[in-house]
Phi, psi and omega in degrees: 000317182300331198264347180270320181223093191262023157264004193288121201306151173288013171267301181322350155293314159289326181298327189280355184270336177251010190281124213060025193268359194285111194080004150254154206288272164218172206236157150302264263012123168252102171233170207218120204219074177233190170287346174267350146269045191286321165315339207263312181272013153247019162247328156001274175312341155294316179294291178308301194285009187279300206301309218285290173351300172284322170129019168299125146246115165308152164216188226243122195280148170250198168244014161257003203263106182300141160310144174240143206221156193186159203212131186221102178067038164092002175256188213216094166257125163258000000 
């Protein structure tokens, strides 16, 4: 979401990073903390500590880490 549109305010942000989170093994996060997402790294701490709450743990993505594959407006991103 941060990367299509990166005006987006941090609560809309934060609401859309926990939004289905509910009843999962694990979730992915894609966020983007560049100057142009500047909103994405002030909702970052909120986002985490929500996360940390539910009983999430970061980790560290690798080349060990399976592909993840998501379908966004009828196309196939890897």
């Amino acid at each position: 979401t941060d990367g299509m549109n990166p005006k987006l305010c941090p609560d809309t942000l934060y609401r859309k990073a926990i939004k289905g989170c509910e009843n999962r093994n694990s979730i992915i996060l894609l966020l983007h903390c560049t100057d142009m997402q500047k909103n994405t790294c002030k909702a970052l701490p909120e986002i985490i500590k929500y996360y940390k709450s539910k009983g999430y743990e970061f980790r560290v993505i690798t080349e060990d880490t399976p592909e993840l594959f998501f379908h966004m407006k009828g196309k196939a991103f890897k």
